[in-house]
C-alpha positions in Angstrom: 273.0 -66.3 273.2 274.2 -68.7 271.1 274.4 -68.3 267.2 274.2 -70.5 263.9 277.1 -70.0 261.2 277.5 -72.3 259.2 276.0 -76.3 258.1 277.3 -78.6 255.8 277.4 -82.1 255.3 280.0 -84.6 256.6 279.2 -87.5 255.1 275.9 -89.9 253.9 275.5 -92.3 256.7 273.3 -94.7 255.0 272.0 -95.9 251.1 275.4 -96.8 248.9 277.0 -97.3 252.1 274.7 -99.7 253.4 273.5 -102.1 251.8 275.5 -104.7 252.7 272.7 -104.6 255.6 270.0 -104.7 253.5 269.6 -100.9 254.1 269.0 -99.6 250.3 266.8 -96.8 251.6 265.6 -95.6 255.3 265.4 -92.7 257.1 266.2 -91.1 261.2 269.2 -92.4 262.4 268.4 -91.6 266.3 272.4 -91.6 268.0 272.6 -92.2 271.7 275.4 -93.7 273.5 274.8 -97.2 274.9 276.4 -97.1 277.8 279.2 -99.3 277.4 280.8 -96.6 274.5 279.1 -98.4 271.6 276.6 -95.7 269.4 273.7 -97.3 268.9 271.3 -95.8 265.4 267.6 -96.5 265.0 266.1 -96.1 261.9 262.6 -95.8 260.7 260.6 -97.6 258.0 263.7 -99.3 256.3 263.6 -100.5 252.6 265.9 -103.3 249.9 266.0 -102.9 246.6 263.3 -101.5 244.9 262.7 -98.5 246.6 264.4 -94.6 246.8 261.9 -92.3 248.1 259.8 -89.6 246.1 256.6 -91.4 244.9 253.4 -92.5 246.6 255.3 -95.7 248.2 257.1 -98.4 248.2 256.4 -100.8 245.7 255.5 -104.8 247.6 259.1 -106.8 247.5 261.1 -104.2 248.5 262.0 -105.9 251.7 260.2 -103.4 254.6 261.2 -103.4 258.3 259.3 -101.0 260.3 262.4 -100.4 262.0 266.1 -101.4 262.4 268.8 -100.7 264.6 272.7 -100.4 263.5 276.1 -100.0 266.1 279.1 -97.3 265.0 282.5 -96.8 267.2 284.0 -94.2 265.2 284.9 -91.0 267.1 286.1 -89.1 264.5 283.2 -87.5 263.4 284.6 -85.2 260.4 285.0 -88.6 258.7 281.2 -88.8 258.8 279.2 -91.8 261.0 280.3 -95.2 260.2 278.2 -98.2 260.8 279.9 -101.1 261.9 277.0 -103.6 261.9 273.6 -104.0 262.9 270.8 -106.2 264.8 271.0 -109.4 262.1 268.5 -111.4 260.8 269.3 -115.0 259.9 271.3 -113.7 256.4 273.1 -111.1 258.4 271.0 -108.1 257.0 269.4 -105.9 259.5 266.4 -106.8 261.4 263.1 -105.6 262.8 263.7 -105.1 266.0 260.6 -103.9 267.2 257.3 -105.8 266.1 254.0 -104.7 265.1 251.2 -104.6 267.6 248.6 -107.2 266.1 245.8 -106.0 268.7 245.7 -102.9 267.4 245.1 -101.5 264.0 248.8 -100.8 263.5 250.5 -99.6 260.0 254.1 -99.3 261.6 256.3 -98.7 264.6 258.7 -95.9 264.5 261.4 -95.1 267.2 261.4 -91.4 268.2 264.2 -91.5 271.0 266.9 -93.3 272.6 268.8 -93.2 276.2 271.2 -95.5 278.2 270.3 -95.5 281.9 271.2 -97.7 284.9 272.8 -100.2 282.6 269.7 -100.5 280.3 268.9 -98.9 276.9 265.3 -97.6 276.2 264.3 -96.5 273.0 260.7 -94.5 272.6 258.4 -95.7 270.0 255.1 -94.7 268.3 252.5 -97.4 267.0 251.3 -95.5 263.9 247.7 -96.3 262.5 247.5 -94.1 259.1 249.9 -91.5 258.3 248.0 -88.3 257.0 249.4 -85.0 255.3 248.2 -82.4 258.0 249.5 -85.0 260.9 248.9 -88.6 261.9 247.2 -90.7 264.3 248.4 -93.1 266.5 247.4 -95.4 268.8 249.7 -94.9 271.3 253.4 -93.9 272.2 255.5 -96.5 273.9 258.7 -97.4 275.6 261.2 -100.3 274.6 263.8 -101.6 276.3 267.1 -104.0 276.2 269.2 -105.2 278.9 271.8 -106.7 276.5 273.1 -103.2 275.0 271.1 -102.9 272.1 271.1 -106.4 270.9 267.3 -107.6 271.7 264.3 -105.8 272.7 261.3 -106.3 274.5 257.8 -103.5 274.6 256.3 -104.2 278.0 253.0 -103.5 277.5 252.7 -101.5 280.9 255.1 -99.0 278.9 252.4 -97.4 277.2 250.9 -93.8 276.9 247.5 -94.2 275.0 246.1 -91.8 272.6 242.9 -89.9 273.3 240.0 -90.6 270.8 240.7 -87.1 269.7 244.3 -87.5 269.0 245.3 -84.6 271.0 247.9 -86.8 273.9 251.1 -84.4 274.5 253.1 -87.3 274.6 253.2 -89.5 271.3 256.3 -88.1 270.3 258.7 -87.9 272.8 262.7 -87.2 273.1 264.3 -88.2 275.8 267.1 -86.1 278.2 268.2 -87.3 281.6 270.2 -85.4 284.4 271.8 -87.1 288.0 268.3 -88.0 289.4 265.9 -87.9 286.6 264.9 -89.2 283.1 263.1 -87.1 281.0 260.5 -86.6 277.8 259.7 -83.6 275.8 256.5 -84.8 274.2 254.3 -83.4 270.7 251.2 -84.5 270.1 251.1 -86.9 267.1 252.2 -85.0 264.1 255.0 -81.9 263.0 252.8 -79.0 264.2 252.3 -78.6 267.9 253.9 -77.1 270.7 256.4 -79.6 273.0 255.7 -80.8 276.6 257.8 -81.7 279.3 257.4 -84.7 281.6 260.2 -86.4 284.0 260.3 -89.9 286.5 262.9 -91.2 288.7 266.2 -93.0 286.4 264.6 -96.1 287.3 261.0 -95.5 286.8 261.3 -95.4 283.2 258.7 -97.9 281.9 256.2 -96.7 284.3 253.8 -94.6 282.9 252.2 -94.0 286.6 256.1 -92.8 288.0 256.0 -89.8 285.9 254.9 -86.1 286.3 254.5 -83.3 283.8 255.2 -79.2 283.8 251.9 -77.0 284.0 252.5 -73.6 284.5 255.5 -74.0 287.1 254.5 -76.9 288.9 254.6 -81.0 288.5 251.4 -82.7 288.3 250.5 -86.4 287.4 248.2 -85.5 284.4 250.0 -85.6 281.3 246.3 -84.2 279.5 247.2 -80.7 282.2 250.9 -80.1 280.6 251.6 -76.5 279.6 253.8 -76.0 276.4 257.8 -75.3 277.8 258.2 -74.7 273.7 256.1 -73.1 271.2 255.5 -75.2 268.2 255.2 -76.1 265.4 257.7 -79.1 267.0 258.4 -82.1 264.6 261.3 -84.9 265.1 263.1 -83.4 268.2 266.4 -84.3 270.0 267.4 -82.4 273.3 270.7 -82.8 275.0 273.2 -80.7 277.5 275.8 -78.8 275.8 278.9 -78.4 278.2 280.7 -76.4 275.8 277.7 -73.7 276.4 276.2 -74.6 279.8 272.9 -74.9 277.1 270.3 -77.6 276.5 269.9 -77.4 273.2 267.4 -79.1 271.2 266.6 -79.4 267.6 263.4 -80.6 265.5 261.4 -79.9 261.6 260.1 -76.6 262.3 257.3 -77.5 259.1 256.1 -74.0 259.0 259.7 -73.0 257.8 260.3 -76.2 256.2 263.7 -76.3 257.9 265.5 -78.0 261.2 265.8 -75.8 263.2 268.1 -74.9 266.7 267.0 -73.8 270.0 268.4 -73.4 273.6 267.3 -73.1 276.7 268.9 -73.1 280.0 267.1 -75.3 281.6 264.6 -78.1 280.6 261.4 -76.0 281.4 262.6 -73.2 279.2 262.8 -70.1 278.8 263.2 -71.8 275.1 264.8 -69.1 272.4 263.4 -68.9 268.8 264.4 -71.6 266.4 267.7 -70.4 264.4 267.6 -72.6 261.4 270.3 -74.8 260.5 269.0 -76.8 257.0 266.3 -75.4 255.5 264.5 -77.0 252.0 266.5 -74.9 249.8 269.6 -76.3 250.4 268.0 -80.1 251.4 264.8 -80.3 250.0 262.3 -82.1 252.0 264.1 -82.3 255.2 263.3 -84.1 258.4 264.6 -85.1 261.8 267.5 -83.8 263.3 269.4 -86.0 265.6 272.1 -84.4 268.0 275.1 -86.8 268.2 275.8 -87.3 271.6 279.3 -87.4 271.5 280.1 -83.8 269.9 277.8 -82.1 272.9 281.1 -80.9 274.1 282.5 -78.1 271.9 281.6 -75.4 269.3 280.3 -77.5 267.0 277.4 -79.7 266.9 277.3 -82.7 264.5 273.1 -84.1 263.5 271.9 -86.9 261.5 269.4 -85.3 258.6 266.6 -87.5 256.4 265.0 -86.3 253.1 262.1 -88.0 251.8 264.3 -87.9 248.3 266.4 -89.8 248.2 265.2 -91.2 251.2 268.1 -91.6 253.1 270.3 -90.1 256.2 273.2 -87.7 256.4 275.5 -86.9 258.8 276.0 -83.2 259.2 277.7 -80.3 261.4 276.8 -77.0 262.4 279.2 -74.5 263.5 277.8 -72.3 266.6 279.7 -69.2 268.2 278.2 -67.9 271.5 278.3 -64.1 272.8 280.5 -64.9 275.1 283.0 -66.5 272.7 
């Protein structure tokens, strides 16, 4: 069994310290490795001057980008998570890097996930129509990918997982795992309040929504509407990744019930999943949110996450210290 000790922050990883991109206020900061040793970070709904969180929203001039992506090398984390640059526009501040779908009724695009396989990097998306206070709708959850390393990025539109007219698809919000033969995604419906799903495709099968299959009570089967839960909810933004140090996954998302992120572990991807252990709750970071295990401290005792708050609208880097029984 592995146990929670302590969390505290390392560092801010974006606002003062980034607005030399452009990025005054923005929340997220999805880590993955790209493959070649580079971190890439994907943020959310990304703001200039003019905006800080709190409020009803951001005022018009205050420079939104559904999304933006950023590169760090540093690998000494306990000097926090240093961005080196980012995906430029034309003045060398950070771009959109994934558009808005016109066909649709679409307020935003928000990455979820991100993974380096086979020499490509996918990054799992959501195309938002209204965001509501008891969960949201979307129109459907999608896959991106870039061949370059993070640099561009396309959205095949085969790479899509449409919502049902009742709003009620396990997988809008995914997080993605991989092992030796297979890529995975542990799926929510859209929102901070259901239970997770599992689904899995060959490494190379990745932007084919037709490759993949999904748990249901101890079996694979090609409905993704017949998933059983592996993890009881309520599940908001989730990361999963292996733990060598503890022969764990380990996964961590908003538990909004709590109002805290919360830890859990399992030994394998189907569960049995343990009880969220919280690692920040409200009182200590008020309106917390995501939770993004750093993929290069999945190795050792401690675990280092990226953390958002709605005020001041911005993203931390932080570390929690773990001890195990058997330590």
């Amino acid at each position: 069994m592995v146990h929670v000790l302590t969390t505290e922050e390392v560092a801010p990883v974006t606002g003062a310290l980034t607005r030399r991109f452009g990025i005054h206020a923005t929340d997220l900061g999805i880590v993955w490795d790209n493959g070649q040793g580079r971190l890439l970070v994907a943020f959310g709904d990304t703001y200039g001057v003019g905006w800080g969180g709190h409020g009803a929203g951001p005022p018009e001039g205050s420079d939104w980008r559904c999304n933006v992506l950023a590169f760090a090398s540093n690998r000494d984390l306990e000097t926090g998570l240093r961005l080196d640059s980012v995906v430029p526009r034309a003045d060398g501040t950070a771009a959109q890097i994934l558009e808005r779908d016109r066909q649709v009724d679409e307020h935003t695009v928000i990455p979820n996930s991100g993974i380096a396989v086979g020499g490509y990097n996918y990054l799992h998306y959501m195309s938002v129509r209204k965001w509501n206070a008891d969960g949201w709708d979307t129109n459907y959850a999608g896959i991106a990918v870039s061949a370059d390393g993070g640099d561009t990025w396309t959205k095949p539109p085969g790479a899509r997982w449409p919502n049902s007219p009742k709003g009620d698809h396990p997988f809008q919000i995914c997080a993605f795992a991989a092992d030796r033969d297979h890529v995975y995604l542990m799926g929510t419906t859209n929102g901070r309040f259901g239970p997770a799903y599992l689904g899995k495709c060959g490494r190379y099968e990745v932007l084919s929504p037709a490759s993949y299959s999904y748990w249901a009570d101890g079996a694979w089967v090609k409905d993704p509407f017949q998933a059983t839960p592996v993890m009881s909810g309520p599940v908001g933004e989730m990361s999963v990744q292996h733990n060598t140090h503890y022969d764990q996954w380990i996964a961590l998302h908003l538990d909004e019930d709590r109002a805290a992120i919360v830890l859990r572990w399992a030994p394998e991807l189907t569960g049995p999943w343990a009880d969220g252990q919280v690692v920040a709750d409200a009182k200590d970071y008020p309106a917390p949110y995501g939770g993004y295990l750093h993929p290069w401290a999945s190795d050792g005792e401690d675990i280092y996450f990226t953390l958002s708050q709605w005020g001041p609208y911005n993203v931390k880097l932080m570390r929690t210290r773990l001890k195990s029984d058997a330590s």
